[in-house]
Structures are given as structure tokens and as C-alpha cells.
C-alpha positions as CSV (number, residue, x, y, z in Angstrom):
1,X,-13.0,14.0,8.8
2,X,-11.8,17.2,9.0
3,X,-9.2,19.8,7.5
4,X,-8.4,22.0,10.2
5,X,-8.5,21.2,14.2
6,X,-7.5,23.4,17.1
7,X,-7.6,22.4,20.7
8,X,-6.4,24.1,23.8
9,X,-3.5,22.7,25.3
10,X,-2.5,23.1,28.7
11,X,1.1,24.2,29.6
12,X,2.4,23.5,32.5
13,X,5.4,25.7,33.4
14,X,8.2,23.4,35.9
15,X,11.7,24.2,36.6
16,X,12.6,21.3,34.7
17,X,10.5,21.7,31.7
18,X,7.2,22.0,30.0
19,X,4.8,19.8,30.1
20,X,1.7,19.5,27.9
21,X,-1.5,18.3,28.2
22,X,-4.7,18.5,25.7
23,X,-7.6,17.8,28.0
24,X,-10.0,17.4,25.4
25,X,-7.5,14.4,23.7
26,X,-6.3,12.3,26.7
27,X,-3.7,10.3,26.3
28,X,-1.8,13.1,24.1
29,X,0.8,14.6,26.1
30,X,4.1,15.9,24.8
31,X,6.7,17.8,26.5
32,X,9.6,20.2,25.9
33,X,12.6,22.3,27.5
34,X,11.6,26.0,25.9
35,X,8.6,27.7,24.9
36,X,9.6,26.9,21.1
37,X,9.8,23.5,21.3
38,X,6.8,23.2,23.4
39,X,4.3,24.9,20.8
40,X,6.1,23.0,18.1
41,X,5.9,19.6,19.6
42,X,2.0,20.2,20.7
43,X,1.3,20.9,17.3
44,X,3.2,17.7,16.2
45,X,1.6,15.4,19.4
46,X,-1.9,16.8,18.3
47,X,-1.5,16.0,14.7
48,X,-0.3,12.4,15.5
49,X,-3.1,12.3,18.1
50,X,-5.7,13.2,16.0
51,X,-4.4,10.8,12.9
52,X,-4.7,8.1,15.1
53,X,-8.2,8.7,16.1
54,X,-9.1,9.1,12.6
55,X,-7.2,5.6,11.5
56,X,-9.3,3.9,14.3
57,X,-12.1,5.2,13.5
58,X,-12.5,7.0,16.8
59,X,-15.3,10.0,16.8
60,X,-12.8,13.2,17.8
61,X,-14.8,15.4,20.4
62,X,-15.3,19.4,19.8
63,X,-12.8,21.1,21.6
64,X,-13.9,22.8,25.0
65,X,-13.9,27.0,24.5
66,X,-11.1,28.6,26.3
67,X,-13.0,29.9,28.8
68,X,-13.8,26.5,30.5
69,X,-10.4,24.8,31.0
70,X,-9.4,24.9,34.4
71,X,-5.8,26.1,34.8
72,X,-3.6,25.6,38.0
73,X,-0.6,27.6,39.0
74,X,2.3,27.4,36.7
75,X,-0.2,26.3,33.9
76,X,-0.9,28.5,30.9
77,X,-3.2,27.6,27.8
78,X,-2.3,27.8,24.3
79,X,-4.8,27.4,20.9
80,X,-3.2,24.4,18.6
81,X,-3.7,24.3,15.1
82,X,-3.2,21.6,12.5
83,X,-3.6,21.2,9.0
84,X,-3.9,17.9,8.7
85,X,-4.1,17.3,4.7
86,X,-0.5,18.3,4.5
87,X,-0.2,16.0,8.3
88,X,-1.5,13.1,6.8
89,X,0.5,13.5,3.7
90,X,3.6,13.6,5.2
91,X,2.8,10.5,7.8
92,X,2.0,8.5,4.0
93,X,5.1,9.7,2.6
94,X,6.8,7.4,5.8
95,X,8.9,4.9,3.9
96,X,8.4,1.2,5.6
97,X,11.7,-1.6,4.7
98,X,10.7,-4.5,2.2
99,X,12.7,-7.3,1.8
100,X,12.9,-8.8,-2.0
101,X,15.8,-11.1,-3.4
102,X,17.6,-10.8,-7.0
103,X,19.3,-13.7,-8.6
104,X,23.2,-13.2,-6.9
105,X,24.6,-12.2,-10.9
106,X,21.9,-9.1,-11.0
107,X,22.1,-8.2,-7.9
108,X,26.3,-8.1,-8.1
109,X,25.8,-6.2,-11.8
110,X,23.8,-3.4,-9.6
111,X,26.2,-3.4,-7.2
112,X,29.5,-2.9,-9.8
113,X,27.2,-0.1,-11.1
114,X,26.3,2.2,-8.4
115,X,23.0,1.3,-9.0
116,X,20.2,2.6,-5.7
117,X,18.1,-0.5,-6.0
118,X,15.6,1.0,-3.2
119,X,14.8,3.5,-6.0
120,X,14.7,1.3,-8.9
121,X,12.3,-0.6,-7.3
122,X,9.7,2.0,-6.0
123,X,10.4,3.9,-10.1
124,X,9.3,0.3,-11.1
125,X,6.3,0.0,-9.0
126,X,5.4,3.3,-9.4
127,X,5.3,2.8,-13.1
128,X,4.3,-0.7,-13.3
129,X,0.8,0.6,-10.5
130,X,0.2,3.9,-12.8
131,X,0.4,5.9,-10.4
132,X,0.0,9.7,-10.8
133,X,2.7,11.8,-9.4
């Protein structure tokens, strides 16, 4: 695995928007209304692409040089970076809904006092797992 990828993605310049295409990554193909967001989402598409393939297990190919991708009209290529360390922090950092009951009298006591029971909770499994922060 990995720190650093870039792959060329394939812009492809329409009337009604941008789309993009990795050919390298198939399967990975984002889109966007302004140059901007089109960069920023290919970055973001590649990332999630690329995660993926690493959660599966999936052997992620070398990217094809510049100089071999085969562009059409309209189309114009652009290098994509990620990081993924900080990528695959941030998709861990997701937070996923558990469901846990309290007797009805705690449970009302929290409630009377403001308290954020989410937090509580993950402060108590934090502490109760040792885990480093």
C-alpha cells in the first residue's frame, strides 16, 4: 500500500458539463459543472476509488505516462494526486449510528440535564478501550 498516487484523468469538456474519466481506474468516473469542481471532485473520486481497491484487496495498476492516453476532441488530461494517509483517516473518522437502550429513569435524568449521550458513550468507550488519542 501506498502513500501517494497520481493518475491521469481524462476531462472531457461538454456544454453541459465536465465529465471525468481515469482510464487506468475504470469504474471511477466523477463529474462537475466548472473546472474547480472538476479537479476537486477527481481528486475526491480517485481517493474513494483507490480506498476501495485497497479494502478489497484489489492489486491497483501503475498509472499509464501522459504521453499514452489517447485524447479525443473536447477532452483534456489532468495529473491527480492523493495523499491518502490523511484520505483514509478521514473515511475512519466516518461516524456509523448504534443503537443501545438505558433503563427509562437514566435515560429521562440525561435528558433533564442536557446531557449529549452520543458523546458520553464514545468518551466511555474510548476510555473503557484505552485508546490513544
Amino acid at each position: 500500500m501506498k502513500d501517494r498516487y497520481s493518475f491521469i484523468a481524462v476531462l472531457d469538456m461538454e456544454d453541459d458539463g465536465i465529465s471525468i474519466e481515469f482510464p487506468d481506474l475504470p469504474g471511477c468516473l466523477p463529474c462537475a459543472d466548472t473546472m474547480e469542481e472538476a479537479l476537486k471532485n477527481a481528486q475526491e473520486a480517485l481517493g474513494l476509488h483507490l480506498w476501495g481497491m485497497e479494502q478489497d484487496g484489489e492489486e491497483i495498476p501503475e498509472p499509464t505516462p501522459i504521453q499514452n492516453i489517447q485524447l479525443e476532441k473536447n477532452q483534456v488530461p489532468a495529473v491527480i494526486e492523493v495523499f491518502m494517509p490523511s484520505f483514509r483517516d478521514k473515511i475512519n473518522n466516518r461516524f456509523v449510528k448504534k443503537t443501545l437502550s438505558l433503563p427509562a429513569w437514566l435515560a429521562d435524568l440525561a435528558d433533564k440535564d442536557g446531557v449529549n449521550c452520543s458523546k458520553v458513550f464514545q468518551n466511555a468507550l474510548i476510555d473503557y478501550l484505552g485508546v490513544k488519542q
